[in-house]
C-alpha beads as a LAMMPS data file, in Angstrom:
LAMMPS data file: protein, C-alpha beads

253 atoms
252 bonds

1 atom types
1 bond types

-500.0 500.0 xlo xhi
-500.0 500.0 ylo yhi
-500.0 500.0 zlo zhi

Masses

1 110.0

Atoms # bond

1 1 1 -119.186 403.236 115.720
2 1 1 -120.667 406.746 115.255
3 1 1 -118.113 407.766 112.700
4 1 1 -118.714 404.342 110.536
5 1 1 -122.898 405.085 110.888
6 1 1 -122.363 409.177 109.372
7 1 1 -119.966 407.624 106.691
8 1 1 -122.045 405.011 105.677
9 1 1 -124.828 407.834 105.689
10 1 1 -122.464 410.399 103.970
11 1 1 -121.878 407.933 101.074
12 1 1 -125.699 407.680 100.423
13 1 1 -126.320 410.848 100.017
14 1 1 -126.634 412.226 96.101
15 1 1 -125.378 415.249 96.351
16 1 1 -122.066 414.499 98.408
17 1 1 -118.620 415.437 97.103
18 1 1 -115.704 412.968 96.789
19 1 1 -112.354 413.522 97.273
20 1 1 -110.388 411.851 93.842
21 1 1 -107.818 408.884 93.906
22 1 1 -104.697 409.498 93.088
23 1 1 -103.534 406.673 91.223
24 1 1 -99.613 405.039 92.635
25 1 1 -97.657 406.672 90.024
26 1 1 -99.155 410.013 91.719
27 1 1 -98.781 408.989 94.915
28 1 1 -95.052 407.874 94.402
29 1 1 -94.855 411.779 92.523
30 1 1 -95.663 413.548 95.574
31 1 1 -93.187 411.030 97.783
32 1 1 -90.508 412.364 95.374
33 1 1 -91.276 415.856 95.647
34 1 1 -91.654 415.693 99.354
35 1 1 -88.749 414.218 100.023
36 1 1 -86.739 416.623 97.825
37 1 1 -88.452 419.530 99.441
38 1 1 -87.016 418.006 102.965
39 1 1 -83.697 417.347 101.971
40 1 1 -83.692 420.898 100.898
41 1 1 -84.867 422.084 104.085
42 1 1 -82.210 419.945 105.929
43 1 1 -79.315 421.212 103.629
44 1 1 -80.338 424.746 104.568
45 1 1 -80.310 424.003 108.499
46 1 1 -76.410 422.234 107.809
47 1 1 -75.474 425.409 106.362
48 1 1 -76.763 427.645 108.972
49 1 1 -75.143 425.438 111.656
50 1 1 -71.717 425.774 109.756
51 1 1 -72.064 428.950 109.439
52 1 1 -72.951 429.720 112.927
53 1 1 -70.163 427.570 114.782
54 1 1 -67.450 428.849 112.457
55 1 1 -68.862 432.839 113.230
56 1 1 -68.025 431.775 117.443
57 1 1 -64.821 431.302 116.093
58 1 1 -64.645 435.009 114.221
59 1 1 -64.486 433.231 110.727
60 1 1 -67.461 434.501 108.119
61 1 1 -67.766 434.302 104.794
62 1 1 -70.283 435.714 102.000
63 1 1 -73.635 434.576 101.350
64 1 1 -74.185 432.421 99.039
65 1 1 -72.523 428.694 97.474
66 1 1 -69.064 430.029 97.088
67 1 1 -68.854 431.222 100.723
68 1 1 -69.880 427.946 102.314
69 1 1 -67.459 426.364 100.336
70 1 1 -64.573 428.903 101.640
71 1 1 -65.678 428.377 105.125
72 1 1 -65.513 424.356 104.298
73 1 1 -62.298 424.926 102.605
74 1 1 -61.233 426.347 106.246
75 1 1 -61.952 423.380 108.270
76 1 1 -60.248 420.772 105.684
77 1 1 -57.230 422.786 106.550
78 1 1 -55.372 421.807 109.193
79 1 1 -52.671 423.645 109.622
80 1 1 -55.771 426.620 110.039
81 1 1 -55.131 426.684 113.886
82 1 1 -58.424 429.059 114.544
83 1 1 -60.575 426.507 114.383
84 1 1 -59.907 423.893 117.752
85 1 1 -59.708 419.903 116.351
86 1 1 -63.059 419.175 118.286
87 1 1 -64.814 422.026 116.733
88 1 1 -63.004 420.700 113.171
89 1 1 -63.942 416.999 113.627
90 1 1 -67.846 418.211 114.136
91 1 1 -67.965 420.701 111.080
92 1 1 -65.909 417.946 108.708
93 1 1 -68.849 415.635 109.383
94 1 1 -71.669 418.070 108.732
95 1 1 -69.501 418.989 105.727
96 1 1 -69.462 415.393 104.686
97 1 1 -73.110 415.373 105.439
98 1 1 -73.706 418.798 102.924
99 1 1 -72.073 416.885 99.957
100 1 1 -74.361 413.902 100.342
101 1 1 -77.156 416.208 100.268
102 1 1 -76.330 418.077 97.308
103 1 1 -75.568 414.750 95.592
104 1 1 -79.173 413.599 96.693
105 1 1 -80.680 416.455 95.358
106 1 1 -79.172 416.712 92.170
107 1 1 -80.469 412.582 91.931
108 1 1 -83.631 413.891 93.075
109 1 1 -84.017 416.205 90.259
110 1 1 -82.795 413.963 87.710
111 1 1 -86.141 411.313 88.609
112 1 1 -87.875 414.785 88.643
113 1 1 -86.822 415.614 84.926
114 1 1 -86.582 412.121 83.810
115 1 1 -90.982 412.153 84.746
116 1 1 -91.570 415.603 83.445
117 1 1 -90.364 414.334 80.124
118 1 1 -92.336 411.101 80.054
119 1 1 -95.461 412.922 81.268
120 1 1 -97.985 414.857 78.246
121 1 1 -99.556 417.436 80.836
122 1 1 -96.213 418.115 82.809
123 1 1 -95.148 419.080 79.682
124 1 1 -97.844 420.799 78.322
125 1 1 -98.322 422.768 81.841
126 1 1 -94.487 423.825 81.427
127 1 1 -95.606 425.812 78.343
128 1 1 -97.161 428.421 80.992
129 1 1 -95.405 431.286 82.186
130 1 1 -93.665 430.818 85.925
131 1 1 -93.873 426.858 85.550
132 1 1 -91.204 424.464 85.431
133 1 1 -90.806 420.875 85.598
134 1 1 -90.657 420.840 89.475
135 1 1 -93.773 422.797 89.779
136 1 1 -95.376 420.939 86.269
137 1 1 -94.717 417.269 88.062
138 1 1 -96.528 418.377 91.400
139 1 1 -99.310 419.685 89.854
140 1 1 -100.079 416.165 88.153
141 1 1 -99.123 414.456 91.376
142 1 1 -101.182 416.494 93.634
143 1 1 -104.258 416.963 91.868
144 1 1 -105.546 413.535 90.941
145 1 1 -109.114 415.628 88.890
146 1 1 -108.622 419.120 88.248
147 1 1 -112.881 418.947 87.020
148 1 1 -113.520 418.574 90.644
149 1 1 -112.841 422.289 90.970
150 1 1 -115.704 423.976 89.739
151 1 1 -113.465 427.345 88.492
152 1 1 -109.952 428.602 88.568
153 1 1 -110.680 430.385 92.029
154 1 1 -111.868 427.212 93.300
155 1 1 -108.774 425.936 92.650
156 1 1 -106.587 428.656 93.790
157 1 1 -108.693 428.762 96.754
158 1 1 -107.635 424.904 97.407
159 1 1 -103.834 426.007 97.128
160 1 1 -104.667 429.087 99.216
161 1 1 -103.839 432.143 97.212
162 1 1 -107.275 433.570 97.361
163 1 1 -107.344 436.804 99.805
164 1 1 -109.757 436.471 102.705
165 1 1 -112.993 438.247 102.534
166 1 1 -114.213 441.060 105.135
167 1 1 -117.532 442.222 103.378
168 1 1 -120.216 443.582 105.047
169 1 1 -123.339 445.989 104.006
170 1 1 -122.810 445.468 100.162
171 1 1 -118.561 446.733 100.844
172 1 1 -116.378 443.923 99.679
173 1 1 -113.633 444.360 102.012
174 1 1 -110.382 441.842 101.135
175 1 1 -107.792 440.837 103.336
176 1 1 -104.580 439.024 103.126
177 1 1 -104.325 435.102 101.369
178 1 1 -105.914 432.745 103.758
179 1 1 -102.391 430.802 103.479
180 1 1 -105.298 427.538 104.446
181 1 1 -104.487 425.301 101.209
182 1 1 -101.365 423.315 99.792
183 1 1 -98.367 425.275 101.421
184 1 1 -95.676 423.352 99.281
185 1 1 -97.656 423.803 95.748
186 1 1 -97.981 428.118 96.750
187 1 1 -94.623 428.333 97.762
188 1 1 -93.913 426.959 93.931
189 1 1 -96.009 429.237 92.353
190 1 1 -94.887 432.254 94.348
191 1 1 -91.428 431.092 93.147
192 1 1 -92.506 431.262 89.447
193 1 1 -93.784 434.494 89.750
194 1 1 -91.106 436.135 91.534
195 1 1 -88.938 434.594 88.358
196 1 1 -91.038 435.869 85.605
197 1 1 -91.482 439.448 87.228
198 1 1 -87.702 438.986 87.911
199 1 1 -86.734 438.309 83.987
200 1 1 -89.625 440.907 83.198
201 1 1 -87.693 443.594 85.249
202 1 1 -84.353 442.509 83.187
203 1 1 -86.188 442.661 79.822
204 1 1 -88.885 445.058 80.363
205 1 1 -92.369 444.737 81.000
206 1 1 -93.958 446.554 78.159
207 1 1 -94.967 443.006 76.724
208 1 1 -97.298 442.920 79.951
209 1 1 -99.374 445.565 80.483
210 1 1 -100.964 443.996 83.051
211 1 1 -98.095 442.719 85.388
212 1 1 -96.578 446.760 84.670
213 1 1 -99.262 448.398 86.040
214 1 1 -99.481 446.105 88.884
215 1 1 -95.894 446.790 89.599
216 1 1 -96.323 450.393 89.180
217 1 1 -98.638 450.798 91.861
218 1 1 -98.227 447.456 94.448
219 1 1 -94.288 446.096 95.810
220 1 1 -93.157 443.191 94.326
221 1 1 -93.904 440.582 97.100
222 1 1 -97.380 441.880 96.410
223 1 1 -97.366 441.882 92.385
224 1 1 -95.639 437.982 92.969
225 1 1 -98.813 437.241 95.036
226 1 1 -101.646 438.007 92.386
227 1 1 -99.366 436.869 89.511
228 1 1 -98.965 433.879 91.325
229 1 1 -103.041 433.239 91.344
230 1 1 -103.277 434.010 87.756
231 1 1 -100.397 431.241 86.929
232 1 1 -102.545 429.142 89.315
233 1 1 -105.972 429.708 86.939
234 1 1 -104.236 429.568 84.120
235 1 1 -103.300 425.653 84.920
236 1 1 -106.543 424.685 85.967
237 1 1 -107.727 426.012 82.665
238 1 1 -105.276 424.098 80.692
239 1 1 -105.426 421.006 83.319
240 1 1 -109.460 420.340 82.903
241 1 1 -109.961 421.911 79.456
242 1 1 -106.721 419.554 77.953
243 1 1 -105.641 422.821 76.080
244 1 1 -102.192 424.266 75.643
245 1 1 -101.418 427.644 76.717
246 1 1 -102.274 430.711 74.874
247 1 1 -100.649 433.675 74.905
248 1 1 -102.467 436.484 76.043
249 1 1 -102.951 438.854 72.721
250 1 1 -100.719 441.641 74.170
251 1 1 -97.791 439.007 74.132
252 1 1 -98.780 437.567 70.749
253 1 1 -98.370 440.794 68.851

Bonds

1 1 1 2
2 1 2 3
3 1 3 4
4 1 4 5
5 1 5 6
6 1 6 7
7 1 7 8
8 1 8 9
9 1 9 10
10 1 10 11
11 1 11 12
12 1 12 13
13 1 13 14
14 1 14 15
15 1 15 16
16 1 16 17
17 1 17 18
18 1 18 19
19 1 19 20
20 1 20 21
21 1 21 22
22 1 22 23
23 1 23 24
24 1 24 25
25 1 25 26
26 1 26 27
27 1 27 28
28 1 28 29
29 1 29 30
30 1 30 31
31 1 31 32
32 1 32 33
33 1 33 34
34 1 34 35
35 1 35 36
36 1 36 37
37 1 37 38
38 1 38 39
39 1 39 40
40 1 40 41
41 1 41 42
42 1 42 43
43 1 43 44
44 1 44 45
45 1 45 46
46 1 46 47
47 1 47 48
48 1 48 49
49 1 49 50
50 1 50 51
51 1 51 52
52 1 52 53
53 1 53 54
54 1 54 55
55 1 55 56
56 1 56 57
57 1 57 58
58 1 58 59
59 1 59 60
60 1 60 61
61 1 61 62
62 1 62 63
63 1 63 64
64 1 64 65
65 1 65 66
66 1 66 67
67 1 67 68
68 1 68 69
69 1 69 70
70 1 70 71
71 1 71 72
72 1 72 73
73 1 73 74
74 1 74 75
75 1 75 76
76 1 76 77
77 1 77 78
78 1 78 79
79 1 79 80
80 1 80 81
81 1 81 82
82 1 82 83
83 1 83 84
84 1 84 85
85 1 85 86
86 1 86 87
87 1 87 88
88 1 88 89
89 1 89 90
90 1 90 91
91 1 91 92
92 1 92 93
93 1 93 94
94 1 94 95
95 1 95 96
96 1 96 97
97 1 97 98
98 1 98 99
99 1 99 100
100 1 100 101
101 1 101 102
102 1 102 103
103 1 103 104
104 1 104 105
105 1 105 106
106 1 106 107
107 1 107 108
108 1 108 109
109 1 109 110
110 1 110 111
111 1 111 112
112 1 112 113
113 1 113 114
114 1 114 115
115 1 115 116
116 1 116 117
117 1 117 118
118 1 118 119
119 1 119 120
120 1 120 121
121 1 121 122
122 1 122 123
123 1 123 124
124 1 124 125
125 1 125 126
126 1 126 127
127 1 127 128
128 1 128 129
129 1 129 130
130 1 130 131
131 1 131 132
132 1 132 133
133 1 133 134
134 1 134 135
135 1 135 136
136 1 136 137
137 1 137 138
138 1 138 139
139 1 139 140
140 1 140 141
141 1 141 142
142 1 142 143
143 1 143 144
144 1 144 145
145 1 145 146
146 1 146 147
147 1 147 148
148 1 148 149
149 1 149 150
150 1 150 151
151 1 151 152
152 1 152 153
153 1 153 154
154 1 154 155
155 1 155 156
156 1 156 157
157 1 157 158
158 1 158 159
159 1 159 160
160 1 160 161
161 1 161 162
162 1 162 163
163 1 163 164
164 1 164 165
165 1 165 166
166 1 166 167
167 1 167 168
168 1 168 169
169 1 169 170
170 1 170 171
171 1 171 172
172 1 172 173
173 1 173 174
174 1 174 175
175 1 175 176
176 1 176 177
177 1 177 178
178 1 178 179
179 1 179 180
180 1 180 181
181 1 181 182
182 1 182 183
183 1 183 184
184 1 184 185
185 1 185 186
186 1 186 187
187 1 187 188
188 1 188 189
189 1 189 190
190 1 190 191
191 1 191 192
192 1 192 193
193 1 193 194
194 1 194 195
195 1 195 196
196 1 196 197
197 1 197 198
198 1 198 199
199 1 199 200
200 1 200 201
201 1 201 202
202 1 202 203
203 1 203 204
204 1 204 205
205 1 205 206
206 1 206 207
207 1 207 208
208 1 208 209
209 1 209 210
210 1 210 211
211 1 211 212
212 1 212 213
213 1 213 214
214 1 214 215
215 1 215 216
216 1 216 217
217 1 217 218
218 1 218 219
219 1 219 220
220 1 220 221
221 1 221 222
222 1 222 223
223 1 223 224
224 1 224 225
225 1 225 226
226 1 226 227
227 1 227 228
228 1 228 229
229 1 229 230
230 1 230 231
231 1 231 232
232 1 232 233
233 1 233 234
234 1 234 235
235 1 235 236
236 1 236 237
237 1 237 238
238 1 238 239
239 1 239 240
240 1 240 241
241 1 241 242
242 1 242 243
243 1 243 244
244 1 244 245
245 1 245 246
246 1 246 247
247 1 247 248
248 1 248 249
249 1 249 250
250 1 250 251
251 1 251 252
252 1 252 253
């Protein structure tokens, strides 16, 4: 009853903020990323289970697709005699289990592509460095008004990429990224990041003068952070403003 009275005071007050709708087709958006994001997770816990029960048996294999698929290769065989029949009956089924995953996940990112396409701001959003249609689709699923952000920082505060602040006496002191917003949407944009200052390290970074003097003096984890929350900006900008992106006049030249 006290909850119902300060909501039906909160909703006559003027100056009180709303949080935006999402309409179904955003709503059914985020179900399909979310659901991709946990079959991801799961196939990444089958893989580290094979792995691990096939190691008590003295059998590794490299890192990477090709090695599970040697160590799955293994327990199809059955004239292998290092691996017991209990032990191979288990690992066929999580096998079994992989492949259905992957299969999902490959469906997955069809509906993912197959929206991206048929959506104008996913595919204006995918014009931005770092952003692809995974990351593009969220971003129209997740934020249902990108004007209720009153800046860029606003909204990179919401995803949590901002650093914390320990300022006292007229000394801004910052900390580490409060890590307190949207942990699926900053693990996206981290991603991006890491790729562009991965294909920047391949074909130099002279083009960015801004991302090479970052490197030059910070680790890469680091750079990826505060590249990251200038990606983020950048798509609130083009989000609430309905622009395209703009190249930066050092890349234009």
């Amino acid at each position: 009853m006290t909850d119902a009275e300060a909501i039906c005071e909160a909703v006559t007050r003027a100056n009180m903020r709303f949080v935006p709708t999402k309409t179904s087709e955003q709503q059914s958006g985020l179900v399909l990323q979310r659901t991709r994001h946990l079959f991801i997770r799961q196939q990444t816990s089958v893989i580290n289970a094979i792995r691990a029960h096939l190691a008590e048996f003295g059998i590794v294999a490299p890192v990477g697709r090709h090695g599970v698929e040697e160590l799955l290769t293994v327990v199809a065989d059955s004239n292998d005699r290092r691996v017991p029949e209990i032990a191979r009956a288990c690992l066929s089924a999580l096998g079994a289990q992989l492949r259905r995953m992957k299969e999902q996940i490959l469906e997955f990112d069809r509906l993912i592509r197959a929206w991206h396409r048929s959506n104008e701001m996913s595919m204006r959003l995918e014009e931005a460095p770092g952003v692809g249609p995974v990351l593009a689709t969220a971003l129209v699923a997740a934020v249902a008004d990108p004007k209720s952000f009153r800046s860029g920082r606003n909204f990179s505060a919401w995803i949590g990429m901002v650093p914390k602040q320990h300022s006292s006496g007229g000394k801004n002191r910052l900390g580490n990224i409060s890590k307190q917003g949207d942990r699926y949407l900053r693990g996206l944009f981290v991603a991006g990041a890491l790729a562009v200052i991965r294909y920047a390290k391949i074909h130099g970074t002279k083009h960015r003068p801004w991302l090479t003097a970052l490197l030059a003096r910070r680790p890469t984890k680091v750079a990826a952070i505060a590249l990251a929350n200038k990606i983020a900006r950048t798509v609130w900008a083009m989000m609430a403003r309905g622009e395209r992106y703009k190249e930066p006049v050092a890349l234009a030249r």
